[in-house]
mmCIF file of the N, C-alpha and C atoms, coordinates in Angstrom:
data_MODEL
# 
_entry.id   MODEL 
# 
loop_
_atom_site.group_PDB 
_atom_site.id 
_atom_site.type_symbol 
_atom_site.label_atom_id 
_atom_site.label_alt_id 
_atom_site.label_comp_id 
_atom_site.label_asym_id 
_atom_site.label_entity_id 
_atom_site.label_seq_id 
_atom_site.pdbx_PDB_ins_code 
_atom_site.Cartn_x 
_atom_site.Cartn_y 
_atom_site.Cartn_z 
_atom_site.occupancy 
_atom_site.B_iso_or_equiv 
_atom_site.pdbx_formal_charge 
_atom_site.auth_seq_id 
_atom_site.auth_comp_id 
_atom_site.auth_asym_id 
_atom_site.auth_atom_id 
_atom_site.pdbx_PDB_model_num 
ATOM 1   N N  . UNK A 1 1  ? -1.964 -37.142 -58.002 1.00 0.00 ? 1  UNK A N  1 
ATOM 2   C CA . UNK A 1 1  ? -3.173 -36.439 -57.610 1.00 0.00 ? 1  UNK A CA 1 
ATOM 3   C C  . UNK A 1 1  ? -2.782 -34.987 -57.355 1.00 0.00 ? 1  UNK A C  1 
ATOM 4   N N  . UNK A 1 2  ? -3.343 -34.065 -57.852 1.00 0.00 ? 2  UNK A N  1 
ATOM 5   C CA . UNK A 1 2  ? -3.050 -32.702 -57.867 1.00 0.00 ? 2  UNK A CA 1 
ATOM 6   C C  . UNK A 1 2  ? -3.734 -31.852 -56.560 1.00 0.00 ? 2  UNK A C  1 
ATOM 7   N N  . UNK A 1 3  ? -3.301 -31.017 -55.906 1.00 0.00 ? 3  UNK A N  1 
ATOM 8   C CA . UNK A 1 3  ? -3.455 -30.540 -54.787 1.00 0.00 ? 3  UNK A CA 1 
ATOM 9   C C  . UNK A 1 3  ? -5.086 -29.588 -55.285 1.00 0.00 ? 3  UNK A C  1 
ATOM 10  N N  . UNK A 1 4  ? -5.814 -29.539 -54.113 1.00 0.00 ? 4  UNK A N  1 
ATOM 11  C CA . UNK A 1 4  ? -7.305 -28.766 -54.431 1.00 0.00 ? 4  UNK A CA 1 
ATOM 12  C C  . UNK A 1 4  ? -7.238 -27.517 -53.529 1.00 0.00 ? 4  UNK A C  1 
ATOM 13  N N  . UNK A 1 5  ? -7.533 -26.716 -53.334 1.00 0.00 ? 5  UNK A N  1 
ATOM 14  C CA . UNK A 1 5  ? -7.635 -25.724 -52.439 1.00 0.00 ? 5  UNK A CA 1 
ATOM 15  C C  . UNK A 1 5  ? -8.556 -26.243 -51.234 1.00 0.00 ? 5  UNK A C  1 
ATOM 16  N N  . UNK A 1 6  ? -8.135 -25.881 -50.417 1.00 0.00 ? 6  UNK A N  1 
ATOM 17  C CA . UNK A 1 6  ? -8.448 -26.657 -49.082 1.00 0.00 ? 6  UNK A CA 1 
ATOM 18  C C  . UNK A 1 6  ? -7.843 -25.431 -47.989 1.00 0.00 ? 6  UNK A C  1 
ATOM 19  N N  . UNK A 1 7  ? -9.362 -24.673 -47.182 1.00 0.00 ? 7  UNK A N  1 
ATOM 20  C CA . UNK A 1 7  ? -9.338 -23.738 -46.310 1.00 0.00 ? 7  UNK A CA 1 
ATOM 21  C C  . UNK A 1 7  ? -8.359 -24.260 -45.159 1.00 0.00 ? 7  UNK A C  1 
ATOM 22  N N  . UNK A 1 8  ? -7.745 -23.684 -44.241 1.00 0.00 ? 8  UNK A N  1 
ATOM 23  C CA . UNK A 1 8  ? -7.465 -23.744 -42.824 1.00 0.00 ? 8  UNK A CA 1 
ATOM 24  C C  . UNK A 1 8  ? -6.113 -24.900 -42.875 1.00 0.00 ? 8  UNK A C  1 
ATOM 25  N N  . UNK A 1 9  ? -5.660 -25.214 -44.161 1.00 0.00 ? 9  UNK A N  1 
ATOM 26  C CA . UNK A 1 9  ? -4.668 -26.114 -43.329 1.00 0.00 ? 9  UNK A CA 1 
ATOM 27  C C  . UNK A 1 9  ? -3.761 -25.661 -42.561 1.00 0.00 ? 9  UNK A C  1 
ATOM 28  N N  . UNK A 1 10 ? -3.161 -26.364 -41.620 1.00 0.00 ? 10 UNK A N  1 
ATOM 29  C CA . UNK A 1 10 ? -1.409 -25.942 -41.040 1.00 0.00 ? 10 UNK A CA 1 
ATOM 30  C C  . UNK A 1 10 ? -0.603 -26.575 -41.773 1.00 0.00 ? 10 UNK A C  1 
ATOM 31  N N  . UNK A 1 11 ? 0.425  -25.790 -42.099 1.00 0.00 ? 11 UNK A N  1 
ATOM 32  C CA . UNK A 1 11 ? 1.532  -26.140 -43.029 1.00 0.00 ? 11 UNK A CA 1 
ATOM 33  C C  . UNK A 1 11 ? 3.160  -26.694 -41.828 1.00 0.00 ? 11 UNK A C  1 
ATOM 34  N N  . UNK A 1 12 ? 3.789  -27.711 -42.252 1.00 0.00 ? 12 UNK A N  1 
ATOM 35  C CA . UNK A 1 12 ? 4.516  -27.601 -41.138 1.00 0.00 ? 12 UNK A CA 1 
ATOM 36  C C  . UNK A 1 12 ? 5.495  -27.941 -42.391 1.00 0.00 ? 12 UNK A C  1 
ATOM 37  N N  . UNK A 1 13 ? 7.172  -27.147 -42.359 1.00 0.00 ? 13 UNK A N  1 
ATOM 38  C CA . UNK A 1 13 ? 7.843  -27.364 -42.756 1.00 0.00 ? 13 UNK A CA 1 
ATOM 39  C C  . UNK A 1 13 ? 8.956  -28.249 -42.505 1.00 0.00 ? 13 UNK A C  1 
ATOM 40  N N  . UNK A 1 14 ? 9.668  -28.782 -43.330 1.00 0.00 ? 14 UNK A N  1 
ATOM 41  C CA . UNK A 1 14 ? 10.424 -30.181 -42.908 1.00 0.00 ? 14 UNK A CA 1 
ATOM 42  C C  . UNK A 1 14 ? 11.949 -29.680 -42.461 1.00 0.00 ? 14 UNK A C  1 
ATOM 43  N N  . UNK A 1 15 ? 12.089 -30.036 -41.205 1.00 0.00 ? 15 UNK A N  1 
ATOM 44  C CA . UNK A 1 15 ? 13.508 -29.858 -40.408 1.00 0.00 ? 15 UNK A CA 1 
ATOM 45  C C  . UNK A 1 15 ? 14.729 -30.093 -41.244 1.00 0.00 ? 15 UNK A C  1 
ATOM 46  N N  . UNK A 1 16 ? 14.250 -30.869 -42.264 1.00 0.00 ? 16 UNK A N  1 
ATOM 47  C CA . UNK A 1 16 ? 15.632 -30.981 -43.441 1.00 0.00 ? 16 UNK A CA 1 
ATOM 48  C C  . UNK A 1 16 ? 15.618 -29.751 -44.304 1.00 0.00 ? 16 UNK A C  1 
ATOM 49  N N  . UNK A 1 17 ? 14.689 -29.011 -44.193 1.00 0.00 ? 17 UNK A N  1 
ATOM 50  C CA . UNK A 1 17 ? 14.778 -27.521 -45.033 1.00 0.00 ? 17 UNK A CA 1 
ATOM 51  C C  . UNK A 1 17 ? 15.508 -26.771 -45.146 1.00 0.00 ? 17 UNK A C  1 
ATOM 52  N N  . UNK A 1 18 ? 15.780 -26.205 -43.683 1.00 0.00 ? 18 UNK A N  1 
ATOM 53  C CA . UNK A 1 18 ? 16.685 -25.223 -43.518 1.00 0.00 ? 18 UNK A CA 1 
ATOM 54  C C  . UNK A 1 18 ? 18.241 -25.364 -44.213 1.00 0.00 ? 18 UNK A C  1 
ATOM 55  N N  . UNK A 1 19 ? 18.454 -26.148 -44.493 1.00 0.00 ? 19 UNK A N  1 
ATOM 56  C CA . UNK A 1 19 ? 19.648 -26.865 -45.111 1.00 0.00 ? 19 UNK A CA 1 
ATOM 57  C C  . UNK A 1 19 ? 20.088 -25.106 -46.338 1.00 0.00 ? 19 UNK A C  1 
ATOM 58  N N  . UNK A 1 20 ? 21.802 -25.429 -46.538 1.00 0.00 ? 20 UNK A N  1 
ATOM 59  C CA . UNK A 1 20 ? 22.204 -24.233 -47.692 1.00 0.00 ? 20 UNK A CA 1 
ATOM 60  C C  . UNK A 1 20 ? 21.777 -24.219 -49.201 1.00 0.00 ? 20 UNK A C  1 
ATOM 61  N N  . UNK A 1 21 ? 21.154 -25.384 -49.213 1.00 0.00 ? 21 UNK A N  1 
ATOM 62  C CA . UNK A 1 21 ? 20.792 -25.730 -50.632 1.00 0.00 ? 21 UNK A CA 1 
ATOM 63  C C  . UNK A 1 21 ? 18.900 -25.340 -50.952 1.00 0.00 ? 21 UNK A C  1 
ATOM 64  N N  . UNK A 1 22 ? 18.349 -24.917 -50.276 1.00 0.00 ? 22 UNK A N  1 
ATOM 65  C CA . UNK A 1 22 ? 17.066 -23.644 -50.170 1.00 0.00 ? 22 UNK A CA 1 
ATOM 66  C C  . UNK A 1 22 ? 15.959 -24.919 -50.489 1.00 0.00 ? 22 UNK A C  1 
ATOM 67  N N  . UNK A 1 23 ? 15.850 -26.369 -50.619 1.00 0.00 ? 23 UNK A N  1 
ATOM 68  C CA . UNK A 1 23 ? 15.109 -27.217 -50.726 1.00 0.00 ? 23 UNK A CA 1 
ATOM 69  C C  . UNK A 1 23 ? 14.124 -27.106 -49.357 1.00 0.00 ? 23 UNK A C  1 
ATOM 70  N N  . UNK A 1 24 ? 12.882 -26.556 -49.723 1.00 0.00 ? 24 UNK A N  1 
ATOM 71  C CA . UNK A 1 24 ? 11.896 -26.527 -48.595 1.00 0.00 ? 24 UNK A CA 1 
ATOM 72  C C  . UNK A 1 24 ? 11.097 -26.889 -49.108 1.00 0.00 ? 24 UNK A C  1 
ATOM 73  N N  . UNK A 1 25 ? 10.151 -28.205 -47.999 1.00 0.00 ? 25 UNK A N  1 
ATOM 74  C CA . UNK A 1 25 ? 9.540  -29.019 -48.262 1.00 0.00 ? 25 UNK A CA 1 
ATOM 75  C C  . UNK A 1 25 ? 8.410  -28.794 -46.944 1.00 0.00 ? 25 UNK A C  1 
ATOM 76  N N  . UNK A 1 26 ? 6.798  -28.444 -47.600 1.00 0.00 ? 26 UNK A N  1 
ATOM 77  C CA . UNK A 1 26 ? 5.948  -28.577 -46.272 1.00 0.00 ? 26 UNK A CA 1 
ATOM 78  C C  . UNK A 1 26 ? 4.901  -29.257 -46.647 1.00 0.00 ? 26 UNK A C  1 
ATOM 79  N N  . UNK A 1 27 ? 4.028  -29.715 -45.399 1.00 0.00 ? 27 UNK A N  1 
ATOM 80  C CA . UNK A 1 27 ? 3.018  -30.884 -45.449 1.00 0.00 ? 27 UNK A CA 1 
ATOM 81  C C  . UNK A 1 27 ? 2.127  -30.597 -44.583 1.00 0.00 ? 27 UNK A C  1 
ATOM 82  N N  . UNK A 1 28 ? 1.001  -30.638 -44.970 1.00 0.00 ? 28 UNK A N  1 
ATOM 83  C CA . UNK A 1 28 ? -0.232 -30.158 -44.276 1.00 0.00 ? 28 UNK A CA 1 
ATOM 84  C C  . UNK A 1 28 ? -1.039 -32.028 -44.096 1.00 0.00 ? 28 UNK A C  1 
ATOM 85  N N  . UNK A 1 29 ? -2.154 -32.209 -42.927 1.00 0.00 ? 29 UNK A N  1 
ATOM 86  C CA . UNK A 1 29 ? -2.743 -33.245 -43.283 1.00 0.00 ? 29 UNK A CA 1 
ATOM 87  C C  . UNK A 1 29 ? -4.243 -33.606 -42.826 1.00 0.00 ? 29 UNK A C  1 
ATOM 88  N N  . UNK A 1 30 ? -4.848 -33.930 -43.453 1.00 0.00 ? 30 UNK A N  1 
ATOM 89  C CA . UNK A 1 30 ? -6.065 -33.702 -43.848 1.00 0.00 ? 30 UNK A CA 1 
ATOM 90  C C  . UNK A 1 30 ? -6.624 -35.256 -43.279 1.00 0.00 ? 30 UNK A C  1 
ATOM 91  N N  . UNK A 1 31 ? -7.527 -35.473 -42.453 1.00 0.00 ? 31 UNK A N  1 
ATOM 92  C CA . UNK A 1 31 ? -7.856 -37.089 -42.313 1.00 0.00 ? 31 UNK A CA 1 
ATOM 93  C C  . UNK A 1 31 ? -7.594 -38.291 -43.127 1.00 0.00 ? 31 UNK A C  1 
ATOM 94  N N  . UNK A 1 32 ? -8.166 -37.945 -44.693 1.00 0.00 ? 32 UNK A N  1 
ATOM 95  C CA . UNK A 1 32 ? -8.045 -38.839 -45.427 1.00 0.00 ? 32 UNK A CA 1 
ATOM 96  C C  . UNK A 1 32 ? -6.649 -37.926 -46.845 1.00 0.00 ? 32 UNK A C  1 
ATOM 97  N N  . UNK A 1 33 ? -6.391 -36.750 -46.604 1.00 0.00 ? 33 UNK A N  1 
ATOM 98  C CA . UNK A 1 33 ? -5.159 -36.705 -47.743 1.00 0.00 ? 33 UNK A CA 1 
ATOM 99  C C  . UNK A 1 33 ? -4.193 -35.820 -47.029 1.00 0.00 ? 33 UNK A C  1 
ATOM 100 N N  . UNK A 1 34 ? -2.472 -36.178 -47.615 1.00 0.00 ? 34 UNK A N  1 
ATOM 101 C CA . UNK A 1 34 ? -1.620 -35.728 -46.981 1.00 0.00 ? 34 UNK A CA 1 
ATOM 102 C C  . UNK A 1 34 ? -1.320 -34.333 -47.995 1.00 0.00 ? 34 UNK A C  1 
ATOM 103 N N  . UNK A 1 35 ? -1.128 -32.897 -47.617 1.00 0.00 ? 35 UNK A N  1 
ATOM 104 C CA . UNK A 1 35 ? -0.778 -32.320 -48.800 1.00 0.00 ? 35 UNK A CA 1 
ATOM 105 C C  . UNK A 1 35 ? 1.021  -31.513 -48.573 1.00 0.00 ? 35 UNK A C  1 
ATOM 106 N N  . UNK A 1 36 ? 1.554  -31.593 -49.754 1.00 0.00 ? 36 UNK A N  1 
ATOM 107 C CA . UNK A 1 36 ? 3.190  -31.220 -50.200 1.00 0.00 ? 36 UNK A CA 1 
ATOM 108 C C  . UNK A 1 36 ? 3.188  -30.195 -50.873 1.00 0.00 ? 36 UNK A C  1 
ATOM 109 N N  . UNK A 1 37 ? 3.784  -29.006 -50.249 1.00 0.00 ? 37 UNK A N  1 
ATOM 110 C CA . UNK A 1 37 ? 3.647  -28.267 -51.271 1.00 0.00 ? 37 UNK A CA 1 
ATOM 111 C C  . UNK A 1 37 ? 5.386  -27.343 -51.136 1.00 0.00 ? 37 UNK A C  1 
ATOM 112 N N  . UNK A 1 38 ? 5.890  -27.087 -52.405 1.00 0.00 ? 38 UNK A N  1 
ATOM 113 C CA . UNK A 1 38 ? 7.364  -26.252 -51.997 1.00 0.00 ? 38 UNK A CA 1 
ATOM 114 C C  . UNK A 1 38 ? 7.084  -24.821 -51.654 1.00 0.00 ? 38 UNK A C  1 
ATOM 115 N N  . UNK A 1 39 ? 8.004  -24.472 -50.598 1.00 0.00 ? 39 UNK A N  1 
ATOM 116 C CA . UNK A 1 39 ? 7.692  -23.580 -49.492 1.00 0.00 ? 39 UNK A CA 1 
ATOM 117 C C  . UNK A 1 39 ? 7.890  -22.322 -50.151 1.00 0.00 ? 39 UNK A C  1 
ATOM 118 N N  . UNK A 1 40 ? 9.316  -22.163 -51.059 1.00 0.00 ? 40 UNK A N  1 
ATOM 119 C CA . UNK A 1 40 ? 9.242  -21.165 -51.430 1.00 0.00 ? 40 UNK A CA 1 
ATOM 120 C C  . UNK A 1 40 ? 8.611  -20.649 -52.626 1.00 0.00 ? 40 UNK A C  1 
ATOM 121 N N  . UNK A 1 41 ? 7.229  -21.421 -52.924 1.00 0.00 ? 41 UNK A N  1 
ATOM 122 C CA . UNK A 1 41 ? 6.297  -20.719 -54.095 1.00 0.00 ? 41 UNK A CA 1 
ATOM 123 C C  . UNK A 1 41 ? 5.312  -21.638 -53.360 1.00 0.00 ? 41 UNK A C  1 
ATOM 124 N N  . UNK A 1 42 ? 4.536  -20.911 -52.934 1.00 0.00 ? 42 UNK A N  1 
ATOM 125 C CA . UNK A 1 42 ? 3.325  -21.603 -52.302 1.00 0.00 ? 42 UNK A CA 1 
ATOM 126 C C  . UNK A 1 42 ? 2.058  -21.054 -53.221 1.00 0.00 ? 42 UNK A C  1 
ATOM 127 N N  . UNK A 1 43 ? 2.144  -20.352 -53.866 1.00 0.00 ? 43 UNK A N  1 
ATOM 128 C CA . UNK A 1 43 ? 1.448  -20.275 -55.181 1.00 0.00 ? 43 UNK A CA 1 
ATOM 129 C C  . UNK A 1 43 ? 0.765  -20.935 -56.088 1.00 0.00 ? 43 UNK A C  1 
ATOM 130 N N  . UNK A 1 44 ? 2.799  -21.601 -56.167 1.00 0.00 ? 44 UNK A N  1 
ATOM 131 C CA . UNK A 1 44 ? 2.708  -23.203 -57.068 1.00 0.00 ? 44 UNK A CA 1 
ATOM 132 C C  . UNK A 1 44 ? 1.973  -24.427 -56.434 1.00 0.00 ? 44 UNK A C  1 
ATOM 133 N N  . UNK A 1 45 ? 0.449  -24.813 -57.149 1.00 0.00 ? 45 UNK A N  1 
ATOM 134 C CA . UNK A 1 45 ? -0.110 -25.957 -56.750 1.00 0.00 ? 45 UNK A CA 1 
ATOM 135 C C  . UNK A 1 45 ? 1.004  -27.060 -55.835 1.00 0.00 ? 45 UNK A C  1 
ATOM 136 N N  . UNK A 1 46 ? 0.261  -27.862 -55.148 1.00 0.00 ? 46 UNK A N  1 
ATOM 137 C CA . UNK A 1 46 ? 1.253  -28.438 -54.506 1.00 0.00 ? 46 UNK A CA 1 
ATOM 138 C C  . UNK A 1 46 ? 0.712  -30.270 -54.982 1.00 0.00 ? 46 UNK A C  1 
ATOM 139 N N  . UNK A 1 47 ? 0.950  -31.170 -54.298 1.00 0.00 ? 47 UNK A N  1 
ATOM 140 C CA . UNK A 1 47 ? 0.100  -32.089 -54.796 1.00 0.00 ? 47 UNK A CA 1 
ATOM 141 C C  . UNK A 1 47 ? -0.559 -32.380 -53.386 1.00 0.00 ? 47 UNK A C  1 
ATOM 142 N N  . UNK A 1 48 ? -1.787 -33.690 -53.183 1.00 0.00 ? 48 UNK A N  1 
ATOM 143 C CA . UNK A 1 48 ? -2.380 -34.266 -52.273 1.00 0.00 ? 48 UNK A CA 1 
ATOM 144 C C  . UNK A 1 48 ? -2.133 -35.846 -52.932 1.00 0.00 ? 48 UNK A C  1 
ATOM 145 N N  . UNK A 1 49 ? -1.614 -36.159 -51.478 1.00 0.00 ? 49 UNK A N  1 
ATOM 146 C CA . UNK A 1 49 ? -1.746 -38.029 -52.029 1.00 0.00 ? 49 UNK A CA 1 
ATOM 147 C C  . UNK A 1 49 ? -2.855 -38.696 -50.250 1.00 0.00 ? 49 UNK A C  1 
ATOM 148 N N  . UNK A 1 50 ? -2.960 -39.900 -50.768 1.00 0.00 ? 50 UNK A N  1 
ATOM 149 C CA . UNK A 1 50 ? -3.421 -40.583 -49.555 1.00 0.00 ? 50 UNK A CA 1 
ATOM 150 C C  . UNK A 1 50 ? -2.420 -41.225 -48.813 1.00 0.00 ? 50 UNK A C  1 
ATOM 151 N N  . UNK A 1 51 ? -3.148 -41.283 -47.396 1.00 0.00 ? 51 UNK A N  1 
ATOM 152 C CA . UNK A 1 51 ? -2.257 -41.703 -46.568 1.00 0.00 ? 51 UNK A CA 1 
ATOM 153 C C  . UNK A 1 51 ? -1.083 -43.129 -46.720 1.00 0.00 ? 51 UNK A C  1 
ATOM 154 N N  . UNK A 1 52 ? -1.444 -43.777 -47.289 1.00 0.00 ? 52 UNK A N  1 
ATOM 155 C CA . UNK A 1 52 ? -0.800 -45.077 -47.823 1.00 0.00 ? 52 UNK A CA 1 
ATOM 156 C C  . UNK A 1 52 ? 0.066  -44.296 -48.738 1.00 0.00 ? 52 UNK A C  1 
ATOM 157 N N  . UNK A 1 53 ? 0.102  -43.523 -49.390 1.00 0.00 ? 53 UNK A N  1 
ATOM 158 C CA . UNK A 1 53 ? 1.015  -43.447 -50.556 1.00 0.00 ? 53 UNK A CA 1 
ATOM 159 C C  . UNK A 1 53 ? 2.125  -42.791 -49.651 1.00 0.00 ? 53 UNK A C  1 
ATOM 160 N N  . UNK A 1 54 ? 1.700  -41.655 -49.173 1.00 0.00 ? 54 UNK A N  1 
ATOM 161 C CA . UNK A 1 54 ? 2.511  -40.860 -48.154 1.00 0.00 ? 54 UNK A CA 1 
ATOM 162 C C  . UNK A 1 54 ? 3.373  -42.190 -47.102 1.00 0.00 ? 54 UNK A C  1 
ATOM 163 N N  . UNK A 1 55 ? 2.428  -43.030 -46.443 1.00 0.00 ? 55 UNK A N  1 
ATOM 164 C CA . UNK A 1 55 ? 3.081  -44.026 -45.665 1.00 0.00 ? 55 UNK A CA 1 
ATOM 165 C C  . UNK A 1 55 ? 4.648  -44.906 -46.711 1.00 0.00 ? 55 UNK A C  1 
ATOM 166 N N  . UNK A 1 56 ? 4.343  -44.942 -47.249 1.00 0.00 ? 56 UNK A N  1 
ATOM 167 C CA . UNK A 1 56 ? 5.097  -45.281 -48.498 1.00 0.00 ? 56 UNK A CA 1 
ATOM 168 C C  . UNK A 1 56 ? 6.339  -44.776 -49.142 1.00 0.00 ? 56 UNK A C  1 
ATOM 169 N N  . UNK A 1 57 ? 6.137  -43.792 -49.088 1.00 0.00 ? 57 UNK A N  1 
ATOM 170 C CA . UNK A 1 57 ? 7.115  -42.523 -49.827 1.00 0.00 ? 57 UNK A CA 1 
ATOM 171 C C  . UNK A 1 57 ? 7.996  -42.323 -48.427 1.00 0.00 ? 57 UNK A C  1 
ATOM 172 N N  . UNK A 1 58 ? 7.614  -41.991 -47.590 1.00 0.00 ? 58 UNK A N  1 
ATOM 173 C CA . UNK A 1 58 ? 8.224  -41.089 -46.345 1.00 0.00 ? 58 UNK A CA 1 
ATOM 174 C C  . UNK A 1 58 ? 9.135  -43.090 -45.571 1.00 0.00 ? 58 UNK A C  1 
ATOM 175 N N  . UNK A 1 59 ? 8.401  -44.070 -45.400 1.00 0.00 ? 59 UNK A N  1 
ATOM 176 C CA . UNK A 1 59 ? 9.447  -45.313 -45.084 1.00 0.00 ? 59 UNK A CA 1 
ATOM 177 C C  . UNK A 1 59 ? 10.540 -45.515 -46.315 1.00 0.00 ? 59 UNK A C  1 
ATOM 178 N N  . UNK A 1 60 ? 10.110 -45.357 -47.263 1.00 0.00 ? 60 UNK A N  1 
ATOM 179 C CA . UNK A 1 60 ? 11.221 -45.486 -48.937 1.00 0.00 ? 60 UNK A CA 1 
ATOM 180 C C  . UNK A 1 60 ? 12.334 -43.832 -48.297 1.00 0.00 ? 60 UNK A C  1 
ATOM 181 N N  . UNK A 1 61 ? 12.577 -43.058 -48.379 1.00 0.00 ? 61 UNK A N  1 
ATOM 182 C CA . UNK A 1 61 ? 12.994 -41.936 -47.977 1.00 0.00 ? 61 UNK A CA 1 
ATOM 183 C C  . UNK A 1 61 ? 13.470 -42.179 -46.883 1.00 0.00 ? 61 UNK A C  1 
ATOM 184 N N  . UNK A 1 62 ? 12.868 -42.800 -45.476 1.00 0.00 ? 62 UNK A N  1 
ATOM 185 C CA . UNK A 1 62 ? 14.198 -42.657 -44.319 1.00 0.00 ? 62 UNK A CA 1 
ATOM 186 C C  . UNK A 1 62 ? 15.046 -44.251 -45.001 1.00 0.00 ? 62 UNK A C  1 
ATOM 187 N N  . UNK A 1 63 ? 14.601 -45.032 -45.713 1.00 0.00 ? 63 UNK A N  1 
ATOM 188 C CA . UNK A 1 63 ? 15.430 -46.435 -45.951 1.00 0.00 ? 63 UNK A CA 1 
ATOM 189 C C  . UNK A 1 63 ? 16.407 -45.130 -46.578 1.00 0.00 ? 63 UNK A C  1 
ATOM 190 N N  . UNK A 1 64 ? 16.328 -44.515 -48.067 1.00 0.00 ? 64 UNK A N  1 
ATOM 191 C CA . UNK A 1 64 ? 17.207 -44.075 -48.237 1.00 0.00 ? 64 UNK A CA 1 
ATOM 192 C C  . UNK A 1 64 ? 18.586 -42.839 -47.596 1.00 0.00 ? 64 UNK A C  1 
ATOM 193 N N  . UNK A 1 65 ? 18.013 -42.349 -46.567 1.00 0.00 ? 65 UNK A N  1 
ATOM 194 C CA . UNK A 1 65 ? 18.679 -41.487 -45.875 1.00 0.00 ? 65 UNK A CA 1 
ATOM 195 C C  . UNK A 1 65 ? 19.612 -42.566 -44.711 1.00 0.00 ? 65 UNK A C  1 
ATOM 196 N N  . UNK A 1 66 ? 18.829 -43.506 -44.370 1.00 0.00 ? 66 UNK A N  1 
ATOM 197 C CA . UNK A 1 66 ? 19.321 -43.953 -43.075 1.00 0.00 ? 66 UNK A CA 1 
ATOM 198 C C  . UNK A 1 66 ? 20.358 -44.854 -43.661 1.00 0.00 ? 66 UNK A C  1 
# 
């Protein structure tokens, strides 16, 4: 699902960002959609998924980190 323009979000960037390798990752969230967009081209469309998918992605991601 491709990101829509959407007034007023807050963008919060991910504490794993700051890292030496310049991977910045932020997420805004919307009642019913979560939005991702890379920090350093915020230009570049970002995407929007729903909360389940996001619920999904982000438990798959700490299994793989942890």
């Amino acid at each position: 699902m491709s990101e829509r323009a959407v007034p007023d979000l807050v963008w919060i960037k991910s504490s794993y960002s700051s890292g030496a390798g310049g991977e910045c990752v932020e997420v805004a969230s919307c009642p019913h959609t979560i939005h991702v967009r890379d920090s350093k081209d915020t230009a570049r469309p970002g995407l929007a998924v729903g909360p389940d998918a996001w619920t999904t992605f982000v438990g798959h991601a700490v299994h793989q980190i942890g």
